[in-house]
N, C-alpha and C positions, 0 to 999 in steps of 0.2 A: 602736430607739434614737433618740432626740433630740438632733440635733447642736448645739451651743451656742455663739455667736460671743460668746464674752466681751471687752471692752474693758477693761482697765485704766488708769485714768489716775493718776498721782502729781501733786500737784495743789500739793507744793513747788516741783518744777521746771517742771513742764508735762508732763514725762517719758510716754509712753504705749505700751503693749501688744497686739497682738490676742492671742490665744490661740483655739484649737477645743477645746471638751470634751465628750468621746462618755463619757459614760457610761450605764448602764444604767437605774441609779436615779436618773436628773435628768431629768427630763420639763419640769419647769418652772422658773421663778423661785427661789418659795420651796425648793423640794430643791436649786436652786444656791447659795440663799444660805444656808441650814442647813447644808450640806454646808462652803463654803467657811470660814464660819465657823468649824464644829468643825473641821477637819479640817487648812486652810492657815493661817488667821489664831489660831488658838486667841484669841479675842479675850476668852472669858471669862475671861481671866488678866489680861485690861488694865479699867481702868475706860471707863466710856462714852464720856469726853470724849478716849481715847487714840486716837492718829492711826489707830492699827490698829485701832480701831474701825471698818470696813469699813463705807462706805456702799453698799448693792448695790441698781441700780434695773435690774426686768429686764421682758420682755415675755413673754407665751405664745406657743406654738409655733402657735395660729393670727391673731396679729395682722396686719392688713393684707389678711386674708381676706372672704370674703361670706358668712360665720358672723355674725350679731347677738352682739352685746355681747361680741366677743370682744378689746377692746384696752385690758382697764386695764394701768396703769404700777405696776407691784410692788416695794415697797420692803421689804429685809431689812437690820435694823439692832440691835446689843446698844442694848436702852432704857434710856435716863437716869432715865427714871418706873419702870418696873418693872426694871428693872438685871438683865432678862434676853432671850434675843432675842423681837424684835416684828416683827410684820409689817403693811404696812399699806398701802392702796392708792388711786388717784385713776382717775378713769374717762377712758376716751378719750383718756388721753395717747400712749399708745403710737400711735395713727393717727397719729401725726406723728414720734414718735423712733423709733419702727421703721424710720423712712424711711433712718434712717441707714442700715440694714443687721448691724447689731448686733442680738442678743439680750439682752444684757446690759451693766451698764455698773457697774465697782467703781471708788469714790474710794478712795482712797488717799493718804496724806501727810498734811502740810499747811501752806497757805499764809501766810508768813509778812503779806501785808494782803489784803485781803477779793477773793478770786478771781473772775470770771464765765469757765466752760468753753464754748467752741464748740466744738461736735462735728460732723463734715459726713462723711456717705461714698454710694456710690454702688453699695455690696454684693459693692465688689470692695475699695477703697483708703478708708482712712478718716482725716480730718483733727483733728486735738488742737491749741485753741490756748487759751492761757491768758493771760487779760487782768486790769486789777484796778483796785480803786475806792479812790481816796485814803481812808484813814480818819474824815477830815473831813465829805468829799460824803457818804461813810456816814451818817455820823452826824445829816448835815441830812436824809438822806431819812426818815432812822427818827425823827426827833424828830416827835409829835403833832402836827396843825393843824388847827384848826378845818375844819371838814365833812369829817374822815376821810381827806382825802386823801392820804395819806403810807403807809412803810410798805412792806409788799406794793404797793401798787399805786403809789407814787412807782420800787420798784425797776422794775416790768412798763414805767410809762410811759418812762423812764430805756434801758432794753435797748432797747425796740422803737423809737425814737429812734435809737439809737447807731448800734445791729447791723438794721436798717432791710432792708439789700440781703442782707445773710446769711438773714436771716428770709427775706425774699421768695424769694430763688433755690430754699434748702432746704426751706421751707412749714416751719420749725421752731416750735419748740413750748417755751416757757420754763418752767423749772421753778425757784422763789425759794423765800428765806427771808424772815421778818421782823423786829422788834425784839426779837419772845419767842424768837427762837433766839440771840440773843445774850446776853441775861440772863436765861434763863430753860431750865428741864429740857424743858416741852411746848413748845416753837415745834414748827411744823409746818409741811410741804412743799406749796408753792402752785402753782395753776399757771391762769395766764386759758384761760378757754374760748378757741378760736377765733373771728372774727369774731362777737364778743360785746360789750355795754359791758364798758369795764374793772373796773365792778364783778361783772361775775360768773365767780367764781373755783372750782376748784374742786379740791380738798385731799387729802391725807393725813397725817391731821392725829395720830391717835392716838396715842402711844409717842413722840414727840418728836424724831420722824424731821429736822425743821429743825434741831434743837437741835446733830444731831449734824453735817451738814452744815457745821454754822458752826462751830461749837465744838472739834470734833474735828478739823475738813478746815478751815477756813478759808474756806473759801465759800459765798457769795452766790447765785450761779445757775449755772443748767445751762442753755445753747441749746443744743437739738440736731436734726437733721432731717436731711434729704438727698435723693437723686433716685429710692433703690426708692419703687417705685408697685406692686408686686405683691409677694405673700410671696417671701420667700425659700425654702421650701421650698415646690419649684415644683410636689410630689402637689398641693398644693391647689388649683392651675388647675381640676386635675379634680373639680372640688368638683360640679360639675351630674350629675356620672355618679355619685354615691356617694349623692344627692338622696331617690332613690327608695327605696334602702335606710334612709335615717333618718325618711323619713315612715311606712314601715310600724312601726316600733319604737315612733312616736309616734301612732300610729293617727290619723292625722291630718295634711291638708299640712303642709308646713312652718311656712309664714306664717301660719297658722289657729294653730296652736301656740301659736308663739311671743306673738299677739296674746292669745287667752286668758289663758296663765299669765304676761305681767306687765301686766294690766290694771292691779292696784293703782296701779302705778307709772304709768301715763299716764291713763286714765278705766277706773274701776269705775263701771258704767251703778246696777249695787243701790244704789248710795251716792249718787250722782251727781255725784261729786270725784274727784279722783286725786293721787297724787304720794302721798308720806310722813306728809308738812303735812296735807293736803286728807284723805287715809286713817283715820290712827291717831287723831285725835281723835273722828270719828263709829264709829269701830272698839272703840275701848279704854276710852271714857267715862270712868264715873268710877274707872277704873282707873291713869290718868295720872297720875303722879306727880307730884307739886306742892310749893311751900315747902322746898325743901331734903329732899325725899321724905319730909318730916312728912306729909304726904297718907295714908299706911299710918296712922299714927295714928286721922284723924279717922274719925267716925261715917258711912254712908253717904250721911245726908240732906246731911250737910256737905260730903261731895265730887260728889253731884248738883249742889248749889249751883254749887261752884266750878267743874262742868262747863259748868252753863248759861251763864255765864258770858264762859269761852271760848269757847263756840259765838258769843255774841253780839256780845262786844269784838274778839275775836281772829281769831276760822274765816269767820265772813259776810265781812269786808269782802276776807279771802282770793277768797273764794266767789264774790262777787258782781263782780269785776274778772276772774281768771284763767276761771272758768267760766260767765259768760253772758255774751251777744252773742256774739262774735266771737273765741272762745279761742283757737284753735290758734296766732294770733300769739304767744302770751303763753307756748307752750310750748317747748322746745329740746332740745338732746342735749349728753350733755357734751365735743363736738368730733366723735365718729366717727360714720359714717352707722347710723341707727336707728332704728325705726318707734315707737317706744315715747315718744322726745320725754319723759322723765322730768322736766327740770328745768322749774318752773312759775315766771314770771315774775309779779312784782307790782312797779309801777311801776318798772321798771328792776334790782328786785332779786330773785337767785334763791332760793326759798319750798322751806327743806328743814324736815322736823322737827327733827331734833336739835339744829342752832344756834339754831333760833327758841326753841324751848322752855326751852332754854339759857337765853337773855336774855328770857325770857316769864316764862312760870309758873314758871319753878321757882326765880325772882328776885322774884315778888311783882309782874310786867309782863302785864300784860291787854292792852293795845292793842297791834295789830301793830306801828304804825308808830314807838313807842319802839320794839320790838323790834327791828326790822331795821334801824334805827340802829343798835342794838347789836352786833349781827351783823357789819354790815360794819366795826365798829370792831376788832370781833376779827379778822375777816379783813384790817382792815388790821397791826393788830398781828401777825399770822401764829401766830398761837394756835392749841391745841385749842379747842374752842368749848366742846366737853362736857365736860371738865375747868375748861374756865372759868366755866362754870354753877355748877358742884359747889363750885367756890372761891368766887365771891362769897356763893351760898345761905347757905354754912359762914358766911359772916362775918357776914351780916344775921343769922343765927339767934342766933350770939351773945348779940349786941349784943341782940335780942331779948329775950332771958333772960338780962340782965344780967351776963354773964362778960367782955362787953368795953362798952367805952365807944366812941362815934364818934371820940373824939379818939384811943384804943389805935389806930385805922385810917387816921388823915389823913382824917376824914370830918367835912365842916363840922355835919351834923344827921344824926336817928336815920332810919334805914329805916321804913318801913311794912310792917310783913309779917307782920299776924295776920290770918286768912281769916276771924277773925267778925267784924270789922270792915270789909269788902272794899269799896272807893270806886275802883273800874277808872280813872274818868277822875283823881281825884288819885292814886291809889298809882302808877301809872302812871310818869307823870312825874317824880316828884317820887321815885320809886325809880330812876330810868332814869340822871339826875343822876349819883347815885351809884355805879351800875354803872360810868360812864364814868369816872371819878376809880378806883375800885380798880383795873379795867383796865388803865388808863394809868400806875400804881401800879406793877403788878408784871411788867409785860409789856413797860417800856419801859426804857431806861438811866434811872438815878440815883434806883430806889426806894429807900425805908429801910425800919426796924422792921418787921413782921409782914410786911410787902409782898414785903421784902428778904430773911427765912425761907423764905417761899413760892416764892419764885423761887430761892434759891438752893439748895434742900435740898430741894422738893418737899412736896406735901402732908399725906404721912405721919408724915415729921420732924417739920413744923412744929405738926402735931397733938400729938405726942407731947411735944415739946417745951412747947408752952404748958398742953398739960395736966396738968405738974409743978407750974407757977404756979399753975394754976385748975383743980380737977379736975374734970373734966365736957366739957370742950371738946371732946375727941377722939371722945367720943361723938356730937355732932351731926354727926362727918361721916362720909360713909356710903362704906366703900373694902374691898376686897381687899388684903392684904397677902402679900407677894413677898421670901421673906429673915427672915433674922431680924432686930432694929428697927436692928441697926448700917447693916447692906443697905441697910435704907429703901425698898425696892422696893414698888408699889401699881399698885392699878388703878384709879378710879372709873368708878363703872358706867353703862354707856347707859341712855335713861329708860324704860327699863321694870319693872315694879313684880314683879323674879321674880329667884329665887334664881340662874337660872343666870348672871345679870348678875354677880354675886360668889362664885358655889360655886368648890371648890377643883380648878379647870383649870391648865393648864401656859401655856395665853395668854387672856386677858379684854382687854378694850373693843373686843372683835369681835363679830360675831355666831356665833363656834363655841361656839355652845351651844345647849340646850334654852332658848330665851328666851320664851316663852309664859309668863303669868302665872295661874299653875297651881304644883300640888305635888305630891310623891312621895316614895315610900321611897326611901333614901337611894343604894340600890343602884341601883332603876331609874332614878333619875333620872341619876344617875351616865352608864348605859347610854345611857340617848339624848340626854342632853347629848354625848356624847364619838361615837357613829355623827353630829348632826349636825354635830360639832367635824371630822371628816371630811371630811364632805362638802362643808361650807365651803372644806377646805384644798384638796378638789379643784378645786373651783371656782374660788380665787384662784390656787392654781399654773398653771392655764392661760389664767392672765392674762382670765380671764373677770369678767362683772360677776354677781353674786349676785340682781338682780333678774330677772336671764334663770334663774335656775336651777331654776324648775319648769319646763322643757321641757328644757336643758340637761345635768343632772346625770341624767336616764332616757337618753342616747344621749352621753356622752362618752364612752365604750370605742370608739364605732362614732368616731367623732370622731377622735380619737386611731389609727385605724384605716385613717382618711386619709392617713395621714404613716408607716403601716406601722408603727405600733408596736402591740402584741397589750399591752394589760395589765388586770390585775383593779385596777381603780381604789378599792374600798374596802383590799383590801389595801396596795395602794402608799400611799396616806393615813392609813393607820394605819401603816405604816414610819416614815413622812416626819415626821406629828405623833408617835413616839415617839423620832425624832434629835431632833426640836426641845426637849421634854422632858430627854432625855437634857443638851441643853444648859444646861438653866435648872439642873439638878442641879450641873452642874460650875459654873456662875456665880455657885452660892448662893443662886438666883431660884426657889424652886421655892416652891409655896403654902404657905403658915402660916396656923395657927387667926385668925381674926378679932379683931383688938384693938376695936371699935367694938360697943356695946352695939345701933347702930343695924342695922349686920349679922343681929346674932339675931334683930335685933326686926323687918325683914323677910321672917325666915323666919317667922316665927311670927303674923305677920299674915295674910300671905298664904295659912299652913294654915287659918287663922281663915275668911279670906274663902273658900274654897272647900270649906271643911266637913270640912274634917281633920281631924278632935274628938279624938281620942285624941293626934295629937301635938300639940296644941295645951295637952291637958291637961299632958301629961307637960312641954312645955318651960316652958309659965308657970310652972308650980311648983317646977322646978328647971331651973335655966341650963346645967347641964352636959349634962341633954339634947339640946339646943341643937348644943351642941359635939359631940355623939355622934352627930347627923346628917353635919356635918362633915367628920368623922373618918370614918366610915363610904363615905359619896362619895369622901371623897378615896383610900380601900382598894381602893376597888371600882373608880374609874380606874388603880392603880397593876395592880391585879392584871390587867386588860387590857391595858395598856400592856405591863408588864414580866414578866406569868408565863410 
């Protein structure tokens, strides 16, 4: 059993709780916040933005240990995007709010003007103070300024100013919101690396985890730290005696291990790059998604094209700064000690794939360095990145194909964004413009029209919505749908060019799934999207990072084993992901057939591309095929899930 040091805070009055919870079935985070959810808060009775919308930020039972990758910061929250619960996570925060001596931490309330929490304990006593920001000073930090600076990082710079000696004594660790959690469903949960520039940040961003911080709770940020310097559950002292037993399980030391299976993530010698950025493009080729994921459309030769491309405008000048001379400067961790050094620095700014791509290619942006302009503006707006990709694409694609004008958007002129016409150094720029005006559009206080939909209903709505005006619209954009259209619950999908990015799951814009771009009958695929929907879950419940998980997920029982608890961990992950289910059911989040033509039309590409002849046959010719894969997957989870 997993003893669990929960904190609740009431974040109206300042009011605060500890609480101990020994249960059987909580090993982790996400089983505490699934659990408290269903169970205390019934919060799938309130809407998102309701106080009892529970913000739960938790740690795993080996944070603070000499296990690698074992301290992200876990957040369980009913989502404003998909209006069912989400989970979502930031790496290495917990080396620092673990210190408080807390496992867990629930807002509650909420603040009548804009909160910041100090949390401080020392694993015995633990300190709640609530402090708050005129609504004015708010409002100046959040407002736009040339070079990005505001925002997220007007608030970071603003605390770590104020709260200076707090920070320093407790080594704490801030976790903010920014202008998209104030008017907007996706803001998302920030937090500066440690002794990093202040642009590099890093996130939990998916499900609108910010949105609800602020919205719901009334606050701004979280400081929290304090004086443990060793786990709290003190088996794991003995972490060197259990050593031997985890190297033979991995037939292999430890540190050979772990080095191996997350090269991707710091240097793949075959490729000779690493990180995400550096990976997935010489990985995935012309299989990357591009133009608002019109890319499944084009001809091969067309997306070699656009491959070569981005190798040349985009990936080299990555390449040529972060990996030769003298890289390892240029590499970091995201706060907690690790050999792996995953995030790659380019000129001061951190080089992930999916916000690059975001404001890259799948914007009609070839040059890195609009891109990572772009990037940091999102991150200053406190945005999802990858939903914000997905929204501007949507809008240039339009405007493209004549269903909206630049003047329907506040856009002084047209996008550039046909790939047979491709000019990297004008489209570039001259698109980049305009990403920053929609942006600031709808992710800041006092958008209007279409901007004003988008932020205030979300992506779905506003699809469905303008598609009664213009029919066609809804179709250029590419989502999972959660609820029925009253719900409005959705996903947009990470950029990869594969069904399990939108098949019909109980949680999407993670990686619980079959994500490989590839096909299946609808059953198997079913099956091994939902075992690695598991293994995922196992992975974030014990607050671990998923890049460690090819050495990780082969010895978490023995892991777990350390702290004396005996469990069959694909069992317990198939419990945990079928309360989480059970949840979406009762909140009316649970998956619905695809309204988006773009949807079938990725399944159906993608059988094309891998030689799946007969369902290709069968869904070209009739659309309801299409839907009978669907349906089929979605049987064939329920009947594991619930038989």
């Amino acid at each position: 059993m997993v003893s669990t040091r929960l904190l609740r805070v009431d974040v109206e009055n300042g009011d605060f709780e500890l609480e101990t919870i020994d249960k059987q079935n909580i090993l982790g985070p996400i089983d505490l916040g699934v659990e408290l959810h269903l169970e205390r808060y019934k919060s799938y009775l309130e809407g998102p933005f309701s106080p009892k919308n529970v913000l739960i930020l938790g740690f795993g039972p080996f944070s603070l240990s000499k296990i690698f990758g074992s301290n992200r910061m876990v957040a369980v929250f009913r989502s404003p995007v998909t209006m069912g619960i989400h989970v979502s996570s930031m790496g290495g925060a917990a080396w620092n709010l673990a210190r408080s001596g807390i496992d867990a931490l629930a807002i509650e309330g909420k603040s009548d003007e804009p909160a910041i929490i100090l949390i401080e304990g020392n694993g015995k006593d633990i300190s709640v103070r609530k402090n708050t920001i005129d609504w004015r000073d708010l409002e100046r930090f959040f407002m736009p300024k040339i070079g990005g600076h505001y925002g997220t990082l007007a608030i970071f710079d603003f605390i770590e100013k104020k709260y200076s000696d707090f920070i320093s004594k407790n080594r704490a660790r801030i976790i903010a919101v920014g202008p998209a959690s104030m008017v907007s469903r996706s803001g998302g949960l920030f937090s500066k690396v440690p002794n990093s520039s202040a642009r590099v940040l890093d996130s939990a961003s998916r499900g609108g985890g910010g949105s609800v911080l602020f919205r719901a709770h009334g606050t701004v940020a979280i400081v929290m730290g304090g004086k443990v310097d060793k786990p709290r559950r003190t088996q794991l002292i003995e972490f060197e005696k259990v050593k031997p037993k985890l190297e033979k399980k991995l037939e292999a030391p430890l540190f050979k291990a772990v080095m191996k299976s997350t090269r991707k993530y710091r240097f793949e010698p075959s490729l000779n790059t690493g990180g995400t950025f550096g990976v997935n493009y010489v990985h995935y080729r012309e299989l990357i998604p591009m133009y608002n994921f019109n890319s499944i459309y084009y001809t091969f030769e067309v997306r070699v094209k656009l491959h070569s491309v981005i190798l040349k405008e985009f990936w080299d000048p990555f390449q040529d700064e972060v990996f030769k001379g003298s890289p390892t400067g240029k590499w970091m961790t995201c706060g907690e000690p690790c050999p792996v050094a995953c995030k790659k620095i380019w000129r001061g700014e951190k080089i992930d794939y999916e916000p690059l791509h975001a404001m890259g290619p799948m914007v009609g942006i070839f040059r890195l360095e609009d891109a990572v302009e772009l990037a940091r503006e999102v991150d200053a707006l406190g945005a999802d990145a990858i939903e914000a990709g997905h929204t501007v694409a949507w809008i240039f694609d339009m405007i493209e194909r004549g269903l909206m004008e630049p003047e329907d958007v506040n856009l002084p002129f047209r996008p550039r964004f046909n790939p047979l016409s491709i000019n990297p150094s004008l489209d570039s720029h001259h698109n980049a413009t305009l990403v920053k005006k929609i942006l600031i559009d709808i992710y800041s206080k006092g958008s209007e029209g279409i901007a004003r939909i988008i932020a205030k209903d979300g992506l779905r709505k506003a699809a469905l919505e303008l598609d009664e005006r213009r029919p066609g619209i809804k179709d250029l954009l590419l989502y999972a749908s959660f609820g029925e259209k009253d719900i409005g619950g959705y996903m947009t999908p990470n950029y990869y060019w594969s069904p399990g990015m939108i098949a019909p799951l109980y949680i999407l814009g993670r990686y619980w799934t079959n994500y490989a771009p590839t096909f299946q009958e609808p059953e198997d695929y079913a099956e091994t999207s939902l075992r690695r929907a598991f293994a995922e879950y196992s992975i974030d419940n014990a607050g671990a990072c998923r890049f460690h998980r090819g050495w990780m997920e082969k010895i978490l029982e023995e892991l777990y084993s350390i702290i004396d608890v005996d469990v069959d961990i694909y069992k317990h992950s198939k419990e945990g992901y079928k309360k989480l289910a059970t949840y979406q059911r009762l909140a009316k989040a649970e998956p619905v057939p695809w309204e988006s033509s773009k949807a079938f039309d990725l399944l159906v590409t993608i059988a094309d591309e891998v030689g799946a002849k007969d369902w290709v046959e069968k869904m070209s010719k009739n659309a309801e095929k299409a839907l009978e894969w669907w349906t089929k997957f979605k049987k064939k989870v329920d009947e594991i899930l619930f038989a």
